[in-house]
C-alpha positions in Angstrom: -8.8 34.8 12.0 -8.1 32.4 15.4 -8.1 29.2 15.3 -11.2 29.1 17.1 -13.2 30.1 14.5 -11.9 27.4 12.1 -13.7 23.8 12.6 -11.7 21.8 14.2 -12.0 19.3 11.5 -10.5 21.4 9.2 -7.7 22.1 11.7 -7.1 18.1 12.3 -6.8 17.2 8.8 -4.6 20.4 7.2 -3.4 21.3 10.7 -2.8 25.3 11.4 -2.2 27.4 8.1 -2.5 31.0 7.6 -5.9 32.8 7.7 -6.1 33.3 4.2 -5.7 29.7 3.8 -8.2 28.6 6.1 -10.7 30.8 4.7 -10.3 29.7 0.9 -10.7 26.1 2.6 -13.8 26.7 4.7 -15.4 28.1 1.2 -14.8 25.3 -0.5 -16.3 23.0 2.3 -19.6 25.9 1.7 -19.6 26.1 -1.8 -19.1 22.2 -2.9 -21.0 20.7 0.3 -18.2 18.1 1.3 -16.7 18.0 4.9 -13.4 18.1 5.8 -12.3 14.6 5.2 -13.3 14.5 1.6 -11.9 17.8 1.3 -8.7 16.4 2.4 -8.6 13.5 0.3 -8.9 15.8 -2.8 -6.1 17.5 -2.2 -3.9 14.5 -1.3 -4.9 13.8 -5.2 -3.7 16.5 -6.3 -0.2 16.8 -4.5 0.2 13.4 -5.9 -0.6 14.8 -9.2 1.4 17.9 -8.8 4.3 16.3 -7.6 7.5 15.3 -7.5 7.9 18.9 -4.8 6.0 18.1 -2.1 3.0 20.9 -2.8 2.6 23.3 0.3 -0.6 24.3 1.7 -0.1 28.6 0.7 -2.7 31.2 -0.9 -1.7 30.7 -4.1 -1.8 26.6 -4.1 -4.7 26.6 -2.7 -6.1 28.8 -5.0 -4.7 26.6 -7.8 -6.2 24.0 -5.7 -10.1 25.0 -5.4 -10.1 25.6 -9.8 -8.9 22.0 -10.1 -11.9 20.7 -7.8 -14.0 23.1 -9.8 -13.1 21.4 -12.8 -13.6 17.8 -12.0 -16.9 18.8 -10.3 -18.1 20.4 -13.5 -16.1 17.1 -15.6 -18.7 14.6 -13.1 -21.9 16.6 -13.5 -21.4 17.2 -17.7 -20.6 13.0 -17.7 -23.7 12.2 -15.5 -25.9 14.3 -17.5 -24.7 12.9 -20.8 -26.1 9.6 -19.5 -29.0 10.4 -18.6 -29.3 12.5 -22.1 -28.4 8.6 -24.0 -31.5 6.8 -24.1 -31.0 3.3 -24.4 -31.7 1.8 -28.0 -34.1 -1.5 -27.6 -34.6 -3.6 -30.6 -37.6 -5.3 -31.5 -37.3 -9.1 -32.6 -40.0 -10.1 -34.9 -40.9 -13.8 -35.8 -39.8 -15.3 -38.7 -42.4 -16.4 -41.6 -42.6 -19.8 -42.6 -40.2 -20.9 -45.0 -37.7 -18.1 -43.8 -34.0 -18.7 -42.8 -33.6 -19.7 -39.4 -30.0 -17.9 -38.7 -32.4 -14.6 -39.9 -33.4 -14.0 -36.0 -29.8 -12.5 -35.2 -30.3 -10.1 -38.3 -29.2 -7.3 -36.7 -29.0 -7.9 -33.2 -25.5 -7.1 -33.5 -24.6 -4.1 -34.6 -20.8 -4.8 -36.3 -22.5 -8.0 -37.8 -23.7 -7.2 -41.4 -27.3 -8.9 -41.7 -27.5 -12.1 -44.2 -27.6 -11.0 -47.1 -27.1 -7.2 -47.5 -25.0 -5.5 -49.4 -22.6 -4.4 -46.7 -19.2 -6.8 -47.7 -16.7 -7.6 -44.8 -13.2 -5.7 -45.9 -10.1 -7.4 -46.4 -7.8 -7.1 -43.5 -4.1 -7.5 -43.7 -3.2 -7.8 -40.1 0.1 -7.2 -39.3 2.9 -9.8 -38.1 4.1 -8.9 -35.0 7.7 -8.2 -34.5 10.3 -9.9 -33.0 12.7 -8.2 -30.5 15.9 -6.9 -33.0 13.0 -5.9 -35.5 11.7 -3.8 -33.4 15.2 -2.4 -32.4 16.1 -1.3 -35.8 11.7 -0.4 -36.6 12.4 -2.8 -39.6 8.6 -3.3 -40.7 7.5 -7.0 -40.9 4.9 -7.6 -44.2 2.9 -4.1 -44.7 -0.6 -4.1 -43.1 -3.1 -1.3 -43.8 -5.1 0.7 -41.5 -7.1 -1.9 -39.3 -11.2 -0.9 -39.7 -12.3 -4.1 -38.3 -14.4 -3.1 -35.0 -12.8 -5.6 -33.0 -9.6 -3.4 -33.7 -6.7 -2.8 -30.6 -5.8 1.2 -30.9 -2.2 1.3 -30.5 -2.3 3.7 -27.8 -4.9 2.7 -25.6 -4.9 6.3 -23.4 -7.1 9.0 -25.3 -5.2 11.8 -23.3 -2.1 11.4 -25.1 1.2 10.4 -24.1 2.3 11.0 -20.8 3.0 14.5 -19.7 7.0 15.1 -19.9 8.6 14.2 -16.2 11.1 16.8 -15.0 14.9 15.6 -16.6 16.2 13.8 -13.8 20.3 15.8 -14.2 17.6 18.4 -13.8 16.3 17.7 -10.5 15.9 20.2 -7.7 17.4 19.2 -4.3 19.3 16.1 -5.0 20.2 14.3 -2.1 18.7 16.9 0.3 17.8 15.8 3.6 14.4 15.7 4.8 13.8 14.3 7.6 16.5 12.6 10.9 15.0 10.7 13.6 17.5 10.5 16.3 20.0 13.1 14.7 22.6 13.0 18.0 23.4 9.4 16.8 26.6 9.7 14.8 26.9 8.1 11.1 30.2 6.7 9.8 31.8 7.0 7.0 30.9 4.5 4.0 32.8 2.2 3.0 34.0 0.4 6.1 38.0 -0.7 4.9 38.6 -4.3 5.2 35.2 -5.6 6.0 32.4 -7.8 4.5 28.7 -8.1 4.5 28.6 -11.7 5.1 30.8 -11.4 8.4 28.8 -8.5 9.7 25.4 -9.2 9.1 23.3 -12.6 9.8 19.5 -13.1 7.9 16.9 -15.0 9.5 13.4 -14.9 8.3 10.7 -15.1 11.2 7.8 -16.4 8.7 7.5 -19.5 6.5 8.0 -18.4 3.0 7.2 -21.5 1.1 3.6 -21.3 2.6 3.1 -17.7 0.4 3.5 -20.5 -2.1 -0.4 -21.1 -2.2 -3.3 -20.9 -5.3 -4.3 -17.3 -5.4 -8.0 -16.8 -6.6 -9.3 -19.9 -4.9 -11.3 -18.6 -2.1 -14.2 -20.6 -0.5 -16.1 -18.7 1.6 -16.4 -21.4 4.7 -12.9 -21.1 4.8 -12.5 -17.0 4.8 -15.2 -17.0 7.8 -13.2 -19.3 10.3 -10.6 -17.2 9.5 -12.2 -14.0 10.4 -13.6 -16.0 13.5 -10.5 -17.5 14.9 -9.3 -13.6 15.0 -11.9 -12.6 17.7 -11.5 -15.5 19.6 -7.8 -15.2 19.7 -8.5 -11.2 20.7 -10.5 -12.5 23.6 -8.0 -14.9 25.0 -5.1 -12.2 24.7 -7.3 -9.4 26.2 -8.4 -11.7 29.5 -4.6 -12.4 30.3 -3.7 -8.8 29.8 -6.3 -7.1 32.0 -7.1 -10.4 34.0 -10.7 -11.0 33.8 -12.7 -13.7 34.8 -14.7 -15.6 32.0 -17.8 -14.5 34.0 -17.1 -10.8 32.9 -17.6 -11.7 28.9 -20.4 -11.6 27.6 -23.3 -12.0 24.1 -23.7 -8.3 23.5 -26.8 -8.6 21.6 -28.6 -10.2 24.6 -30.6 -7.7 26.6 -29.3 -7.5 29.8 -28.8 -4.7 32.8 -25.3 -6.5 33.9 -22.1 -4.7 32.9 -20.1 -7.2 30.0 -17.0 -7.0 28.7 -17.8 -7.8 24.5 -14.9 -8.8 21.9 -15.7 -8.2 18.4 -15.2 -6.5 14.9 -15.9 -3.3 14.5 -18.1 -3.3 10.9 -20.4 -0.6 9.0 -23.9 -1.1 9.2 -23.9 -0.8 5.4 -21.7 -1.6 2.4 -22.4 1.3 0.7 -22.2 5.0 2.1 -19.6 6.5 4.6 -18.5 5.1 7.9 -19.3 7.1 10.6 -20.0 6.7 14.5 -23.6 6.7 13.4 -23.3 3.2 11.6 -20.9 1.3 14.0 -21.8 -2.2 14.8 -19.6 -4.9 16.9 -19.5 -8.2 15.1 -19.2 -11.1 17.5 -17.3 -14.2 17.1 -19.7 -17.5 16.5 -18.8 -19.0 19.7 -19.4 -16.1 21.9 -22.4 -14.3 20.2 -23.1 -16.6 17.3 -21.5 -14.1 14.9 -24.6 -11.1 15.4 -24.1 -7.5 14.9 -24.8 -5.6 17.6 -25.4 -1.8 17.1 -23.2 0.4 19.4 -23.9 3.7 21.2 -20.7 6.0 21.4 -21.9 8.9 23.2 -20.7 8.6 26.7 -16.8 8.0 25.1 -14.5 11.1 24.6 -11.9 9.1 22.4 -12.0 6.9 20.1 -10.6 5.8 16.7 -12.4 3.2 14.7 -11.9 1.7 11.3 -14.0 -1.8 10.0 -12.1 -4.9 10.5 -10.7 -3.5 14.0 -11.3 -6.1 16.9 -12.2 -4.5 19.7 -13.6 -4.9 23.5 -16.0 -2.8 24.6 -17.0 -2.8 28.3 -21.0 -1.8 28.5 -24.1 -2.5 28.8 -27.5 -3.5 26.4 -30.6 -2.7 28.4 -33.3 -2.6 25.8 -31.8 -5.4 23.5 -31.4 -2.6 20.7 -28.0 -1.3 21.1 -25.1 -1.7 23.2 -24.1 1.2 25.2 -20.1 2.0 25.4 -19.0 2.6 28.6 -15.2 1.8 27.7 -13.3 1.0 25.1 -9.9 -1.8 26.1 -7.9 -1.8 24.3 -5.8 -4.7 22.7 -2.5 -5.6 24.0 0.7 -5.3 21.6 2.8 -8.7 21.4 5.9 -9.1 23.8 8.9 -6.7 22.5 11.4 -8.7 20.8 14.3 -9.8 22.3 17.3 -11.7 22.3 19.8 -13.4 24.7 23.3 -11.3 26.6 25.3 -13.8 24.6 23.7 -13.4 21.2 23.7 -9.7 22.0 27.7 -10.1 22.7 28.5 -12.0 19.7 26.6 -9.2 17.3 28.7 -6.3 18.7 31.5 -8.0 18.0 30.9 -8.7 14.8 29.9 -5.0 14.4 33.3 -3.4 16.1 34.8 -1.6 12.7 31.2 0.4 12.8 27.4 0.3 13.1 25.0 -1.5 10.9 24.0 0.6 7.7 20.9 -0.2 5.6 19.9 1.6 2.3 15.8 1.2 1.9 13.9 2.3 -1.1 10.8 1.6 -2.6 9.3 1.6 -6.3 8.0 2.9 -8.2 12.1 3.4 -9.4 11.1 5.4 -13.4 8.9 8.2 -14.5 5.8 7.7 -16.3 7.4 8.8 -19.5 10.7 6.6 -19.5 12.0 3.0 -18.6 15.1 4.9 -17.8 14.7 3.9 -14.2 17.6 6.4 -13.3 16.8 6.7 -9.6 17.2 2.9 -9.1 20.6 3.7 -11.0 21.8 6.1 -9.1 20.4 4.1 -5.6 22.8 1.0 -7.4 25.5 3.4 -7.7 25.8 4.8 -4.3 25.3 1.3 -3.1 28.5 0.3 -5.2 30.3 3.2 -3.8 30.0 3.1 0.0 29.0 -0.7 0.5 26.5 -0.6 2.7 25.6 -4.2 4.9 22.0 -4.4 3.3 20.4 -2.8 0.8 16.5 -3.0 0.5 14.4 -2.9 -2.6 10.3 -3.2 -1.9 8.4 -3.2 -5.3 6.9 -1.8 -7.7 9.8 -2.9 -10.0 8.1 -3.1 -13.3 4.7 -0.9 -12.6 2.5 -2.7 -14.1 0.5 0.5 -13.9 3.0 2.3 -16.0 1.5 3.9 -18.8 4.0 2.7 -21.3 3.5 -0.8 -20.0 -0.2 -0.9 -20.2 0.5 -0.1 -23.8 3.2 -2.8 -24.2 5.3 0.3 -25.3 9.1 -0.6 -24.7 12.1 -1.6 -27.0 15.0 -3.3 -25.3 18.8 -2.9 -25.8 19.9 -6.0 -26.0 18.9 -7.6 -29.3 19.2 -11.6 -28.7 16.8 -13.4 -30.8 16.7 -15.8 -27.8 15.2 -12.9 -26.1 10.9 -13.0 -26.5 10.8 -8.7 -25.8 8.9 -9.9 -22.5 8.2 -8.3 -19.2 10.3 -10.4 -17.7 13.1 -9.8 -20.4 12.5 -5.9 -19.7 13.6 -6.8 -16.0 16.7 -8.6 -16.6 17.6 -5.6 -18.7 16.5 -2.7 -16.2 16.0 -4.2 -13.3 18.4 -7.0 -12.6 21.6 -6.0 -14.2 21.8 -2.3 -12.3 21.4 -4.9 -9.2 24.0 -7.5 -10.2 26.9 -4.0 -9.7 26.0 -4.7 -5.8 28.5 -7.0 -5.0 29.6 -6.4 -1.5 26.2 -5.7 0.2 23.4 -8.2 1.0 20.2 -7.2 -0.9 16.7 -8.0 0.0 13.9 -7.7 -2.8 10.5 -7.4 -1.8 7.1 -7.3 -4.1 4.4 -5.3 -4.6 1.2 -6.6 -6.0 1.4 -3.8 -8.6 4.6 -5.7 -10.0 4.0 -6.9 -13.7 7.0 -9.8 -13.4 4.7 -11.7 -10.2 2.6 -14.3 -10.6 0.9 -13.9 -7.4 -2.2 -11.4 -8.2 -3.3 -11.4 -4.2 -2.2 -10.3 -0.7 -0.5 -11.6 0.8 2.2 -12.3 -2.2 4.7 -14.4 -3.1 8.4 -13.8 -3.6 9.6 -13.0 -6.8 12.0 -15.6 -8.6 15.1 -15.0 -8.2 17.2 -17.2 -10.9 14.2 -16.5 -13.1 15.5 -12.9 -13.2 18.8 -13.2 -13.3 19.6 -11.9 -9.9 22.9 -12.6 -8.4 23.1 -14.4 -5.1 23.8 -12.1 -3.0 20.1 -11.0 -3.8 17.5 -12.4 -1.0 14.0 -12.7 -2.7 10.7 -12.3 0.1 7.0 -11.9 -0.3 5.1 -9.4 0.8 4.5 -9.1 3.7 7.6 -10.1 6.1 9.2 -10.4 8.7 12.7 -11.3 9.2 15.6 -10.1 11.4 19.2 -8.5 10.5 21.2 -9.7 13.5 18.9 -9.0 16.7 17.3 -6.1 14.4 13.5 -7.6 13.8 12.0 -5.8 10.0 8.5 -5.7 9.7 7.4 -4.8 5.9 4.6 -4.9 4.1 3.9 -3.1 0.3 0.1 -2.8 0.4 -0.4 0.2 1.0 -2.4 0.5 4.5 -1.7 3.4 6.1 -3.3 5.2 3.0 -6.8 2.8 2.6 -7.1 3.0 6.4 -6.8 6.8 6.7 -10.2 6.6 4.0 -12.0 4.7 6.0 -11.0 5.9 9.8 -13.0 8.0 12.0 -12.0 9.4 15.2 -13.3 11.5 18.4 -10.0 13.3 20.2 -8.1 10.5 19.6 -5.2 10.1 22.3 -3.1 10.2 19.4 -2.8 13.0 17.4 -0.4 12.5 14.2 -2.7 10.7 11.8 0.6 8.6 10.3 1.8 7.7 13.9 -1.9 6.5 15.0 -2.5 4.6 12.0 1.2 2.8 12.5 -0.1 2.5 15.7 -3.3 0.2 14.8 -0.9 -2.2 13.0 1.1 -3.1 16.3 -2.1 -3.2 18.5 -4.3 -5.4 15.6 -1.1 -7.5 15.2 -1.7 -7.8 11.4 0.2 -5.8 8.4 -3.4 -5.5 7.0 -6.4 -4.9 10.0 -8.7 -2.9 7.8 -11.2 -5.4 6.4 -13.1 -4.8 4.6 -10.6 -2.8 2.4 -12.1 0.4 0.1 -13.8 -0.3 -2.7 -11.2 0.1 -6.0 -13.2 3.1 -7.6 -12.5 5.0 -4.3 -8.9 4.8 -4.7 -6.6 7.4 -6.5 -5.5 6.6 -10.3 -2.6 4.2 -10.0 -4.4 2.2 -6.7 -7.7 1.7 -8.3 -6.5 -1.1 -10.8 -5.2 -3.4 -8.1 -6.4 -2.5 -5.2 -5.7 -4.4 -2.1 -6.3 -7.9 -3.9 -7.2 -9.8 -0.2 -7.1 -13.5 0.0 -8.6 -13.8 3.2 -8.3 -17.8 3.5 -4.4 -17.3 3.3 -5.5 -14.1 5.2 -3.1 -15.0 8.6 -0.1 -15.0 6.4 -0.4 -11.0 7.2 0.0 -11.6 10.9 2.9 -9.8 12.8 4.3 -13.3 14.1 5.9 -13.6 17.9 7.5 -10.6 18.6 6.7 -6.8 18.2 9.1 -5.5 15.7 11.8 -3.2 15.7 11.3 -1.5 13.0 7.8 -1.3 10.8 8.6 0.0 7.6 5.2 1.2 5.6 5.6 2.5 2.4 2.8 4.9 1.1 1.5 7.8 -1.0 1.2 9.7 2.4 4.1 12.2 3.1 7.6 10.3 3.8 8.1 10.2 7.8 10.7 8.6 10.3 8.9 8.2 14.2 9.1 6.0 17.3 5.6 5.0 18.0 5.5 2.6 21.3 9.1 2.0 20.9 8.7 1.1 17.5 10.9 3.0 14.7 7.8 3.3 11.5 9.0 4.3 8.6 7.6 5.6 5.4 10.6 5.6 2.5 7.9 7.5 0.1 9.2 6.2 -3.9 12.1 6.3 -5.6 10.5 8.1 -8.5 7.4 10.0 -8.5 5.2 10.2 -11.6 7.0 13.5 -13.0 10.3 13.3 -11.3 12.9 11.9 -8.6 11.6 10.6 -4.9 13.3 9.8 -1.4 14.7 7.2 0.0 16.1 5.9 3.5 19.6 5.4 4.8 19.5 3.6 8.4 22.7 3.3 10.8 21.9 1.1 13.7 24.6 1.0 17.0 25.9 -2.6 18.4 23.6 -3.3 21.1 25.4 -2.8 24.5 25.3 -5.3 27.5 24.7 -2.9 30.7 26.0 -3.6 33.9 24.2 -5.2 36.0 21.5 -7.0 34.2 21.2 -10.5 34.7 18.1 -11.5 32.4 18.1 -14.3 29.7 16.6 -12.2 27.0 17.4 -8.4 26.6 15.2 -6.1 24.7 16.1 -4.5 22.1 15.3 -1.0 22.3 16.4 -0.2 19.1 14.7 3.3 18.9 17.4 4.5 21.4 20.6 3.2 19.0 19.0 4.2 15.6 19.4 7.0 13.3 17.4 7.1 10.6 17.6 9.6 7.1 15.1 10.5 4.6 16.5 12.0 1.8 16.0 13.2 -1.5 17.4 11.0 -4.7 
């Protein structure tokens, strides 16, 4: 079988595999009537599930693959039909008769409250005292309590599929500290540890946003306040796009006015409907209220050959709207990036200096950092011990640190070591215990901590997030606390990095025609540099369409506070993204995007990141103030197995 006869859907979303392959996957798309992108997303669930080897698209996976979609077909329809088997009970409430007892009426309208005066007696509960941390140490019961038959009763294990399924031992591991993937692999890497040097004389920290305003009352929205917010986008959009292509203010136009004159229209691209699938179909261009008094205008695609659209996206469109019913695309323009970073000959000069024992390394990783059957967290411990060992400049930590979606912390299963009665056995206690003091052994490497909003020890419950608290935790100094997102800069090295998880809600919701670019991972990287924003997809998927362990927080927007997840100034260096998509290390646009993947998946060990970045060199010849970067030329970058 040629690739010719597969549909080129199927061939953009699994890419070319075997004929065999392809055939067992265009059966499935027959037998369960889904297309190609649904098809897709099931079996990114189940690598997830399957993991911690990445799965590989072969006959017999696949196989495997097409009885597990069979099963939680049959597990939907058997559910659905048990509903609509239930009928709903409906009680009848019959007046009272003169005389009668007034409190009679909710007789039964309950059902675990006996009615007045039957014979049904309320049982005598002993509830049980809880614990303190030591007794709980040494299981030393506090005063006996029988077996709770009250209705209002908390099961002790809240998860009716048992405990978690066993995790792969992690001295057990296959592949440990295997290399996966090198992005610039001519670049050479030293050797770790540098002799006679120090972090604080090699590397300089300066953060490029305001952290104290992340500081602000989460779940306080008003909705006057998320509009002009989601207005002052478009019009910003507009203004950049006239300088960049230099267009009059004669060319822009109201594209819901009917008109036979050629505009150029700014808006955001939204669904015609908040329920159903996005598709070109049901594309409409949102306009700001000064320029088009915020109206929807219904686009036609047909005469475009590439495109790639997700909701939220701002957008011009060059066309035309005849009829007053729809705007026909003649061109889509697309938004200009912001100005490369750069940085002045003698601030260049003064960081390769600093730099002249060796290049800049950086250890990255990314939580979650423990199995779903442990709080061993044993890849953070052995990240903290090669840190120790070769002493890199900076070490990077990005969140989850305490999952709050881990299955023994949703059942407030955990015992602690240390048996302080000072100690209250909290979440914040377990961190100090797990977390904090495999950090505190870093002592000659700046760290940098970053949240996720699935952390348990935060506060802040919305994007974008808080820092976490540093002293609070018992981190040492060296430890640099930041919220999610950031950006800041390592010497003349600008980070960008955010923890929600974009890359992965915007792949769900994106649809494309021959898009210029290819690489789904590169062109979605790519939509966060031209929509300047860590978070452009708006809005984001609903919860129940995420995978177990996204659907509990989802993306937890706060759109007043919604600018804090702009990219601010510059175009960074380096965009690091983590994500449940596959790990990767490209250049996109002169930007190094990285994905670290976790530091421990659900059954076993993850990746991580080392990065060794060259001193920037002053050529000959050049006379400018400000020097780009161009890091993607002096950067090497590792992924590699724990």
């Amino acid at each position: 079988m040629d690739d010719s006869s597969n549909p080129p859907e199927l061939i953009e979303r699994f890419g070319t595999q075997p004929p065999d392959v392809m055939a067992e996957l265009q059966l499935m798309l027959r037998i369960y009537d889904i297309d190609a992108q649904e098809l897709f997303f099931k079996w990114e669930s189940y690598s997830m599930k399957m993991g911690p080897d990445d799965v590989k698209l072969t006959y017999d996976t696949v196989l495997a693959f097409k009885k597990d979609v069979q099963e939680q077909l049959e597990k939907e329809l058997r559910g659905k039909a048990k509903m609509q088997q239930t009928p709903a009970v409906q009680r009848t409430v019959r007046p009272q008769a003169a005389g009668a007892d007034p409190f009679a009426l909710l007789d039964g309208m309950l059902p675990t409250t006996p009615a007045r005066g039957s014979a049904v007696k309320r049982k005598n509960v002993a509830y049980e005292t809880p614990r303190g941390k030591t007794s709980r140490k040494l299981d030393i019961p506090s005063s006996p309590a029988p077996a709770l038959s009250s209705p209002m009763q908390t099961p002790h294990k809240p998860f009716s599929s048992g405990p978690p399924e066993a995790a792969t031992p992690f001295n057990q591991r296959n592949a440990a500290g295997e290399t996966i993937e090198v992005l610039n692999s001519h670049i050479h890497k030293p050797t770790l540890p540098l002799k006679d040097v120090s972090y604080d004389s090699r590397v300089k920290l300066l953060l490029r946003m305001e952290h104290k305003n992340f500081a602000y009352r989460p779940m306080y929205q008003k909705l006057m306040e998320a509009s002009e917010v989601q207005d002052e986008r478009i019009d910003e959009f507009a203004t950049a796009i006239q300088e960049h292509y230099s267009l009059d203010d004669a060319v822009f136009g109201d594209p819901s006015i009917a008109s036979p004159s050629e505009i150029v229209a700014v808006g955001r691209i939204v669904s015609d409907s908040l329920e159903g699938k996005f598709n070109p179909s049901s594309i409409l261009l949102e306009s700001s209220r000064m320029t088009g008094a915020g109206a929807r205008t219904p686009l036609k695609l047909d005469k475009i050959s590439s495109f790639a659209f997700f909701p939220g996206q701002i957008v011009a469109v060059k066309g035309v709207n005849s009829s007053g019913a729809y705007f026909q695309v003649h061109e889509v323009m697309d938004p200009p990036k912001l100005p490369s970073a750069a940085t002045s000959t003698a601030e260049l000069a003064a960081i390769a200096e600093r730099l002249a024992d060796g290049p800049m390394s950086i250890f990255m990783a990314s939580g979650p950092y423990t199995t779903q059957d442990n709080f061993n967290f044993e890849a953070l411990d052995e990240l903290c011990t090669k840190a120790v060992e070769q002493q890199p400049d900076v070490v990077i930590f990005t969140g989850p640190f305490i999952d709050s979606e881990h299955p023994l912390v949703k059942a407030g299963e955990f015992d602690l070591e240390d048996t302080n009665m000072m100690n209250d056995g909290t979440i914040e206690d377990l961190f100090c215990e797990k977390i904090s003091r495999k950090i505190q052994r870093i002592k000659n490497s700046m760290v940098i901590m970053i949240p996720s909003l699935r952390d348990a020890v935060s506060n802040h419950c919305s994007f974008p997030q808080e820092q976490l608290k540093r002293k609070h935790l018992g981190l040492p100094s060296n430890v640099k606390c930041l919220p999610n997102p950031i950006m800041f800069s390592i010497n003349e090295l600008v980070f960008a990095i955010t923890t929600n998880d974009i890359l992965f809600h915007m792949q769900r919701e994106e649809i494309t025609r021959k898009p210029t670019t290819t690489n789904p991972p590169a062109r979605l990287s790519s939509h966060l540099l031209t929509q300047r924003s860590f978070y452009p997809l708006f809005p984001p998927p609903p919860r129940e369409n995420l995978p177990p362990g996204l659907n509990t927080v989802g993306a937890a927007l706060d759109v007043p506070h919604f600018r804090l997840a702009d990219l601010v100034g510059v175009t960074p260096d380096v965009l690091v993204v983590p994500s449940l998509l596959g790990t990767f290390a490209k250049i996109e646009e002169g930007v190094v995007v990285v994905n670290p993947g976790s530091a421990s998946k659900p059954r076993g060990a993850g990746t991580w990141v080392e990065i060794v970045v060259k001193a920037p060199e002053i050529k000959d010849g050049i006379t400018e103030d400000q020097v780009r970067h161009d890091v993607w030329e002096r950067v090497r970058v590792e992924v590699r197995r724990i």
